[in-house]
C-alpha positions as CSV (number, residue, x, y, z in Angstrom):
1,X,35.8,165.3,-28.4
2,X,34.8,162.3,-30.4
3,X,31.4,160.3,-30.3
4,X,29.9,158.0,-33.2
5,X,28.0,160.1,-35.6
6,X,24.7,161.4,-35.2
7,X,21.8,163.6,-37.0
8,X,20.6,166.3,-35.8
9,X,17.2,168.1,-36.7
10,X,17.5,171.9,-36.7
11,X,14.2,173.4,-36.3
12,X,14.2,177.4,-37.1
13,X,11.9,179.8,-37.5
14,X,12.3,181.0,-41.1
15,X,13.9,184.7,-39.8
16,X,17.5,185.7,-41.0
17,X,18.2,186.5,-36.9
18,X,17.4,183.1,-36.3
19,X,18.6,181.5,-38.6
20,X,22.1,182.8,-39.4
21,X,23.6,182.5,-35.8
22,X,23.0,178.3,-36.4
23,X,24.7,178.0,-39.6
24,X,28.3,177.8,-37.8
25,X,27.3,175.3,-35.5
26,X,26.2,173.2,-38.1
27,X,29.4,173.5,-39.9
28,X,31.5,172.4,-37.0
29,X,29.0,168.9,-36.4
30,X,29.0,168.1,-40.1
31,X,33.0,168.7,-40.3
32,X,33.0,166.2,-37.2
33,X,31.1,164.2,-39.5
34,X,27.4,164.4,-38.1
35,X,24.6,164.7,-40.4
36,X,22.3,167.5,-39.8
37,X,19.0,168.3,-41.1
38,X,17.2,171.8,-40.9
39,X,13.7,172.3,-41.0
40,X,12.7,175.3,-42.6
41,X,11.6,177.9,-45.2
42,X,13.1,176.6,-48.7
43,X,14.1,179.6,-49.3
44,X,17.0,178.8,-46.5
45,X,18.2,176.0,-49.3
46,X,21.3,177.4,-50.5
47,X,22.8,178.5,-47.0
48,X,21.7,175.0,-45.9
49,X,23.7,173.5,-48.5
50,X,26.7,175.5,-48.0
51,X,27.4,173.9,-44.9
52,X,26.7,170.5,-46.0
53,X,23.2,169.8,-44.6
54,X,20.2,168.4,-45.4
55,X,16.7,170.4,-45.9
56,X,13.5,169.1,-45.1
57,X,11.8,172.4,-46.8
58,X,8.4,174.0,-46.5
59,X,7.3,177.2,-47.9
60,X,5.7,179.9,-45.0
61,X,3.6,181.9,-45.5
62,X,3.5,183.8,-42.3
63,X,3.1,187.9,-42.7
64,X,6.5,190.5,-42.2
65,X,5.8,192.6,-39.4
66,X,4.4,196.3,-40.8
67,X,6.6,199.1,-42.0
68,X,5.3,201.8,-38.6
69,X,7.8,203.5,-36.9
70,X,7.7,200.9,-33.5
71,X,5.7,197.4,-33.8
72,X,3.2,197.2,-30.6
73,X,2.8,193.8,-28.8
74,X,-0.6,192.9,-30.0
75,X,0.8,192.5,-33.7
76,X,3.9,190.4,-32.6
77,X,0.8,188.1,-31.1
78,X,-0.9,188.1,-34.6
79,X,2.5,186.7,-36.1
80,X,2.3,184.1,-33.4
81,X,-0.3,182.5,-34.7
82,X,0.9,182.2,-38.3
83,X,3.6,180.7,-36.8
84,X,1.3,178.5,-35.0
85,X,-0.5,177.7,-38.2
86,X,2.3,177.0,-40.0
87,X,3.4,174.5,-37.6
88,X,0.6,172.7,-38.0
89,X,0.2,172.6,-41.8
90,X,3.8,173.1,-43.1
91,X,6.5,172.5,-40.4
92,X,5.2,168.8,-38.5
93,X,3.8,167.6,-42.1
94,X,7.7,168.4,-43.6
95,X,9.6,166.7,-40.9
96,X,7.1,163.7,-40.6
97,X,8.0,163.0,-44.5
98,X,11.8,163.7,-44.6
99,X,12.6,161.5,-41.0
100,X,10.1,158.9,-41.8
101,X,12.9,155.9,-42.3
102,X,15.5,158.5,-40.9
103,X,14.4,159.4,-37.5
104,X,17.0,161.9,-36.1
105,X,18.6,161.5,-32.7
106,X,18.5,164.8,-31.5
107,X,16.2,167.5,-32.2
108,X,17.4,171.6,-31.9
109,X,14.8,174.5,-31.8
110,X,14.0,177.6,-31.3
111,X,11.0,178.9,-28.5
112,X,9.5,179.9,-31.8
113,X,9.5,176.3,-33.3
114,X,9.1,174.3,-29.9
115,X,5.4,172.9,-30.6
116,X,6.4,170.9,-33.8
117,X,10.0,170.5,-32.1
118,X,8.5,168.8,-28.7
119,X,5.4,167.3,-30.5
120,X,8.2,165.8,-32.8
121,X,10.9,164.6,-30.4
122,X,7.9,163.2,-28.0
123,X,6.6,161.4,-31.0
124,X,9.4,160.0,-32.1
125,X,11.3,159.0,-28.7
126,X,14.3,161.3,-29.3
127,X,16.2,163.9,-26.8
128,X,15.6,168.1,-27.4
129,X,18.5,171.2,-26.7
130,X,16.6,174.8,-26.7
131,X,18.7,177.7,-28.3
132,X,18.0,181.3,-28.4
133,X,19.5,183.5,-30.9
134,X,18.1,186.6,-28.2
135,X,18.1,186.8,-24.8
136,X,17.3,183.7,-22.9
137,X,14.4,183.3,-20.4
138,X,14.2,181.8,-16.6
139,X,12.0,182.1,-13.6
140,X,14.0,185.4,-12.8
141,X,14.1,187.0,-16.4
142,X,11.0,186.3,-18.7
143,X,11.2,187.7,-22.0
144,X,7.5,187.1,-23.0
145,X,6.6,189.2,-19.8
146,X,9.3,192.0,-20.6
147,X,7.1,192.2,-24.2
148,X,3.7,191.2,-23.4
149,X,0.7,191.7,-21.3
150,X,-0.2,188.4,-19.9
151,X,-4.0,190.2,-19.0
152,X,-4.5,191.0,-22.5
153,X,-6.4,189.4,-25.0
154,X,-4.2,188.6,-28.0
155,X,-2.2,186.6,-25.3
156,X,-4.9,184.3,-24.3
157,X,-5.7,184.1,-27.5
158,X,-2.3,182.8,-28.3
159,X,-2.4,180.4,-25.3
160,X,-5.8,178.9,-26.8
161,X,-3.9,178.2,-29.8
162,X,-1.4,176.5,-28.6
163,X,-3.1,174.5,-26.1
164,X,-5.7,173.4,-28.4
165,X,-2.7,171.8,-30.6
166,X,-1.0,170.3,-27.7
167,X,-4.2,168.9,-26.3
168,X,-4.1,166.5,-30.0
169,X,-1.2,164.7,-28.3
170,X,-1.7,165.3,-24.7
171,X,-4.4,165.0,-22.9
172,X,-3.4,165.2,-19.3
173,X,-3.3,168.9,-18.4
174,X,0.0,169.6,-16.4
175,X,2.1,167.6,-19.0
176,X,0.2,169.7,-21.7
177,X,1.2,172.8,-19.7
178,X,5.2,171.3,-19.0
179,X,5.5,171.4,-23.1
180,X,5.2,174.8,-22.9
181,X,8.2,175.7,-20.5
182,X,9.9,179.2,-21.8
183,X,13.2,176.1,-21.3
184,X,14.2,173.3,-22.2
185,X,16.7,171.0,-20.0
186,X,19.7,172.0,-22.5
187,X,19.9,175.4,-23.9
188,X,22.2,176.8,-25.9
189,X,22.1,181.3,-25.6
190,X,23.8,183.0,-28.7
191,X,25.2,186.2,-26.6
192,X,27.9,186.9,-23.9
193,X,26.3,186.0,-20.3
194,X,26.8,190.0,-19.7
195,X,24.8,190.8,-22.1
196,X,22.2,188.9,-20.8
197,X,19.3,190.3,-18.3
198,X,20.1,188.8,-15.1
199,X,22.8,187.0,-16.4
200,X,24.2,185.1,-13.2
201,X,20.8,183.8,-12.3
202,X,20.9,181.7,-15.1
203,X,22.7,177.7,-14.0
204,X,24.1,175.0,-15.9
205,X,21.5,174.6,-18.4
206,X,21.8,177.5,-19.9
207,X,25.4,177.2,-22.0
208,X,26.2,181.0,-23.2
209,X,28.3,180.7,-26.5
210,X,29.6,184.1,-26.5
211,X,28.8,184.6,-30.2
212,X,27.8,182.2,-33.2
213,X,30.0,183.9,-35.8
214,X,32.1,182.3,-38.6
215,X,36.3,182.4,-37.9
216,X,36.5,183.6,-41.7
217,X,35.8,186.8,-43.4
218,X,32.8,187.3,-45.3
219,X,32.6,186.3,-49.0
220,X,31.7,190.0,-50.3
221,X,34.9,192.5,-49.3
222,X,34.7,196.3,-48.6
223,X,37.3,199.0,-47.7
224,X,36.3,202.5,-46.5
225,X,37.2,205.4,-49.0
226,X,39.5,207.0,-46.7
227,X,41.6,206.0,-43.5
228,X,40.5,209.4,-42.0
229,X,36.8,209.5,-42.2
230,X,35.0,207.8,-39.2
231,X,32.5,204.9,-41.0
232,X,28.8,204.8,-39.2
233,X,27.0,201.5,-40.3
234,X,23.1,202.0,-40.9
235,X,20.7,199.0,-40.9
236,X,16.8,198.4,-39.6
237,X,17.2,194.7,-39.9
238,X,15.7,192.2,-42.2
239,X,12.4,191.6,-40.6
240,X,10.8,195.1,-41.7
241,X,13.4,197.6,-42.7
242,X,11.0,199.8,-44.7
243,X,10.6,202.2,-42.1
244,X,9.1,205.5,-43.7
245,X,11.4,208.4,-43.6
246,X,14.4,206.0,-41.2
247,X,17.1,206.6,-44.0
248,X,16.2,209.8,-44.8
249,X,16.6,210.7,-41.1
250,X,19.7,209.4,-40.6
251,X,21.2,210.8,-44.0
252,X,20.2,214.0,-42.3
253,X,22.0,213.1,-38.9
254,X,25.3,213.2,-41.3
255,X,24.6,215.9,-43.2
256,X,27.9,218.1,-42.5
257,X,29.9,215.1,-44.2
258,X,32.3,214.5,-41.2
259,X,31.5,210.6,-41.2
260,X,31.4,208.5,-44.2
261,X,27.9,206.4,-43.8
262,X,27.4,202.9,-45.1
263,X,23.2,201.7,-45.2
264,X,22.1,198.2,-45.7
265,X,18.7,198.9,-46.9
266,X,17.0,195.2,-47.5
267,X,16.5,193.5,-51.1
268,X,14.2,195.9,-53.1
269,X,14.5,198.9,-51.1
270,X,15.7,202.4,-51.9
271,X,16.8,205.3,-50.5
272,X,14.2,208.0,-49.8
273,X,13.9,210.7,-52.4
274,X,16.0,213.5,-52.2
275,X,18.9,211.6,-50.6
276,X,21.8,211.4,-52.4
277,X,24.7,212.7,-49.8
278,X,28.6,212.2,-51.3
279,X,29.0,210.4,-47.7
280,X,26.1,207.7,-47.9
281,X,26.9,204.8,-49.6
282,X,23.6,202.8,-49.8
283,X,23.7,199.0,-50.3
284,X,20.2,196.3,-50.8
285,X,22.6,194.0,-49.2
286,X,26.1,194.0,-47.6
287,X,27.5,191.5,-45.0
288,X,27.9,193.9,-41.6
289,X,31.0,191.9,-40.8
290,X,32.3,193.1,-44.0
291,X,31.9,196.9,-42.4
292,X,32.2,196.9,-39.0
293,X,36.0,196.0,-38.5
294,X,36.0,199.7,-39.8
295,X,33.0,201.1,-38.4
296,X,33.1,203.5,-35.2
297,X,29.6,203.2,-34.8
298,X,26.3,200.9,-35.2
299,X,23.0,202.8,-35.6
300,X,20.6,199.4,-35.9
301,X,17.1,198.4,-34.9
302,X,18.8,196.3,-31.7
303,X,18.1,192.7,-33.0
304,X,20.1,190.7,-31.0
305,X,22.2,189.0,-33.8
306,X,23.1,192.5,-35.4
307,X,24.2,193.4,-31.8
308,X,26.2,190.7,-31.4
309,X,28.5,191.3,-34.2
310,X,28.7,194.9,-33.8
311,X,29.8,194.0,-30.1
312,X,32.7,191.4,-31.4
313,X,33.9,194.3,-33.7
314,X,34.0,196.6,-31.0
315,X,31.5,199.1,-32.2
316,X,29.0,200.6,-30.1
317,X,25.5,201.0,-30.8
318,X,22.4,203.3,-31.0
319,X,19.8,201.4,-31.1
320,X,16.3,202.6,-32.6
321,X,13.9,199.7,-31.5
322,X,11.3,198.2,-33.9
323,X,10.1,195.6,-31.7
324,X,9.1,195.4,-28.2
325,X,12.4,192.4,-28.0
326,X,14.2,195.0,-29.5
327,X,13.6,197.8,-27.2
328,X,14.4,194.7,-24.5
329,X,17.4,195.2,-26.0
330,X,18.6,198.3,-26.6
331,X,17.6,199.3,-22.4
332,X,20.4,196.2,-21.9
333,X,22.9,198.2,-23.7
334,X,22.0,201.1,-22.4
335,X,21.6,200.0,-19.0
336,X,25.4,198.3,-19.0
337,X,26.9,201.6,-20.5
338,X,27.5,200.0,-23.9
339,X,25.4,201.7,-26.7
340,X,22.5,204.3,-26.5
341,X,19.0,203.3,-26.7
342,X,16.7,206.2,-28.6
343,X,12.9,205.7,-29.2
344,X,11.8,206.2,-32.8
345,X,8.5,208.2,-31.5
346,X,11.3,211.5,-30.1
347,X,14.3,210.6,-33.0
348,X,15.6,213.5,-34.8
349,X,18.7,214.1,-37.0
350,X,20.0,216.1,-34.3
351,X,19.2,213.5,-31.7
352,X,20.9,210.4,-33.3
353,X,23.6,212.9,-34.2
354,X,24.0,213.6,-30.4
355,X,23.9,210.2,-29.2
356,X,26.7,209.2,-32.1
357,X,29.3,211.6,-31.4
358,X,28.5,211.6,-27.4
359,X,29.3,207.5,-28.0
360,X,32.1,207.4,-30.1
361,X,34.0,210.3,-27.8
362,X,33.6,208.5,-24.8
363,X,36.6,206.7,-23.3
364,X,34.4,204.8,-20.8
365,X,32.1,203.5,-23.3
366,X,34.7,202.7,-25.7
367,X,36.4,200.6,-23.0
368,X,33.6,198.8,-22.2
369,X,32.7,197.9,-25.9
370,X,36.3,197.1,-25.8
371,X,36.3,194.2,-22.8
372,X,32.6,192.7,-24.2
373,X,34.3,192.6,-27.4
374,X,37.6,190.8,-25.9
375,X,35.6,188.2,-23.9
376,X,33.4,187.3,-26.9
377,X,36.6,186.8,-28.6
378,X,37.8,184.6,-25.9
379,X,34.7,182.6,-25.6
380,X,33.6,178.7,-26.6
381,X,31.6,180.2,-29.6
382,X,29.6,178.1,-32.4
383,X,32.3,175.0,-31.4
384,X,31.7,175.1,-27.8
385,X,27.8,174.8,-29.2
386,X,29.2,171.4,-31.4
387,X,30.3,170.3,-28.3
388,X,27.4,170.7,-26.3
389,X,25.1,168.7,-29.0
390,X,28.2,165.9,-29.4
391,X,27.8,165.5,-25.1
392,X,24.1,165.0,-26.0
393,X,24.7,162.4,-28.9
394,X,27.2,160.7,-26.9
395,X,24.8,160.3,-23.7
C-alpha cells in the first residue's frame, strides 16, 4: 500500500502493557515514511527514538497500583483519576505545544487517553482510530462492567470527573455523553479474535491484529543451562510486581529441582530472603521473548501483553491475577482450555505446582496452545495495524 505521507499522534497511557505492543506499528509507518509523534511519559524517550519518532513528553505523576496480593476495583478508580488529572495538566498542555504549527492528521489512543485524544482531534479537525492493547469492548462484552460496579461510588465519582472536563468543550449533553463511547469508529485490538470475550460479536470496526510483536529477536540473548530441564518463566508484570511473599512462593512450587525457573522481578527488586534455589535464576529485567521460545510454562499476573507473547511461543499459562482486568483474563484462558487461572487469596506451592505439571502433561492443552499460537503466527500483526492507519491517511 502506498499513500502520501502523514503524522500520526500516538496517545498512550505511560504503562509498559500499553505502551510496548505500539512500538512495532510505529516502526512499520515511519519505514513507509510517515512521521509519528507519541504523547507520553518522557521517560518512554529512548524507545520512542528507537523507532524513529518524535516525543511530545510530559512527566506523570500518577500513583503504581499497591503491592497486596489482588488490587480491588475501587483503587483501579482512584488511578482513574490521576489519569484524569494528568490529562488535564500534563497530557492536553504537551500536545497543544508540540502540534501547534504541526497539527497531525490522525490521532491513535488508548480508552485510557481518549479525553485529551478526542478533546484533541475535535479541536483540531483531525480523524481518531481506538486501540486496545487488552481485550476490546462492545455492546455485547463490556470490560468496565466485567471490572466495576457501575452502582458504586468511586464510579460515579469517576463519571463526575470526566464529565465535568468534557462539559469545557461541550456543552450539549448527548454529544458530551457520545465522547465517552467504550469505541471509537476504527479500532485496532492487540490479541487473536479467540482470545477475545465474545469474539464473533465484534464487526468491521474492530481490526484484530493477532499480536503486535517485533519479526526480530530481542536485543538481550539467553540459553537455558541444559536441553533436558523443563524452563518455567516467572513474572508479576511491571505495573506492581512487589507482591509480598509471590517469589518466594513460587521458588517453593520448584523446590524438588525438576524445572529450571527463570523470574523477572522488576528494576530494584529482590528475591525474598531465604531464596536462593540452584534452579532459580532471578533477573531485575529480561525480555520474555528472550525465554519463552524455551519455556514450557508461563506462571504471570495475566496482563494481556505478557499473554500474548507467551501464546505466540506456545507456552501455556497460570495465571495469578493482580487486577480485576487481569482476573478478566486469566477466566478467558481458562475458559477456552488454554492456561489455568489460580486466585492469589487460595495459592500454595503445592497448588501452582499442581496446575504446572497438570498443564504442561496435557496433550489437549498443549494442542490448543499450539493452534492459537500457529494462527497468531499467521495473522496481519503490527503491519496489518500500518495498514489500517495508511487506509485512514489515505481517506
Amino acid at each position: 500500500m502506498t499513500t502520501s505521507p502523514g503524522h500520526v499522534a500516538i496517545f498512550v497511557f505511560p504503562d509498559f502493557g500499553h505502551f510496548n505492543p505500539t512500538l512495532q506499528i510505529a516502526r512499520h509507518l515511519v519505514d513507509r515514511g510517515h512521521r509519528v509523534t507519541y504523547v507520553v511519559d518522557s521517560m518512554y524517550a529512548s524507545a520512542v527514538a528507537s523507532v524513529g519518532a518524535a516525543l511530545a513528553g510530559y512527566t506523570s505523576v500518577r500513583r503504581r497500583l499497591s503491592t497486596a496480593s489482588h488490587v480491588e476495583s475501587d483503587e483501579i478508580a482512584e488511578l482513574g483519576l490521576d489519569i484524569l488529572a494528568d490529562a488535564n495538566t500534563r497530557v492536553i498542555p504537551a500536545a497543544r505545544a508540540a502540534f501547534t504549527d504541526d497539527r497531525p492528521d490522525l490521532i491513535v489512543y488508548d480508552f485510557e487517553s481518549f479525553v485529551p485524544a478526542r478533546i484533541l482531534a475535535r479541536e483540531w479537525g483531525v480523524r481518531t482510530l481506538q486501540y486496545f492493547p487488552y481485550t476490546a469492548s462492545n455492546d455485547h462484552f463490556s470490560l468496565h462492567a466485567e471490572t466495576m460496579d457501575r452502582d458504586a461510588d468511586y464510579v460515579h465519582k469517576g463519571v463526575e470527573a470526566i464529565l465535568e472536563i468534557l462539559a469545557e468543550v461541550e456543552p450539549d449533553p448527548a454529544k458530551m455523553w457520545a465522547m465517552m463511547a467504550v469505541a471509537d469508529d476504527h479500532n485496532l485490538v492487540f490479541l487473536p479474535r479467540a482470545l477475545q470475550p465474545h469474539g464473533d460479536t465484534f464487526d468491521e470496526k474492530f481490526t484484530f491484529l493477532g499480536h503486535c510483536l517485533p519479526s526480530t529477536p530481542p536485543p538481550v540473548t539467553w540459553s537455558a543451562p541444559s536441553e533436558d530441564i523443563p524452563v518455567a518463566l516467572i513474572s508479576m508484570g511491571t505495573e506492581s510486581n512487589e507482591r509480598t511473599g509471590m517469589f518466594q512462593l513460587c521458588a517453593d512450587a520448584f523446590a524438588d529441582k525438576t524445572w529450571h525457573v527463570i523470574m523477572t522481578l522488576g528494576r530494584g527488586n529482590a528475591l525474598d530472603a531465604g531464596v536462593s534455589a540452584v534452579n532459580v535464576e532471578a533477573h531485575e529485567w529480561m525480555p520474555h521473548l528472550a525465554v519463552l521460545p524455551r519455556a514450557s510454562v508461563f506462571v504471570t499476573h495475566g496482563g494481556m501483553g505478557s499473554l500474548v507473547e507467551a501464546l505466540y511461543h506456545g507456552c501455556p499459562c497460570v495465571v495469578v491475577p493482580h487486577t480485576p482486568e487481569n482476573t478478566v483474563n486469566a477466566r478467558r484462558v481458562d475458559e477456552i482450555g488454554i492456561g489455568r487461572y489460580l486466585p492469589a487469596s487460595s495459592l500454595d506451592p503445592a497448588t501452582l505446582r499442581a496446575a504446572v505439571d497438570e498443564l504442561t502433561n496435557d496433550p489437549e492443552v498443549l494442542a490448543r496452545v499450539a493452534a492459537m499460537s500457529a494462527a497468531m503466527r499467521a495473522s496481519g500483526g503490527p503491519s496489518e495495524g500500518a495498514d489500517v492507519i495508511e487506509r485512514l491517511l489515505a481517506d
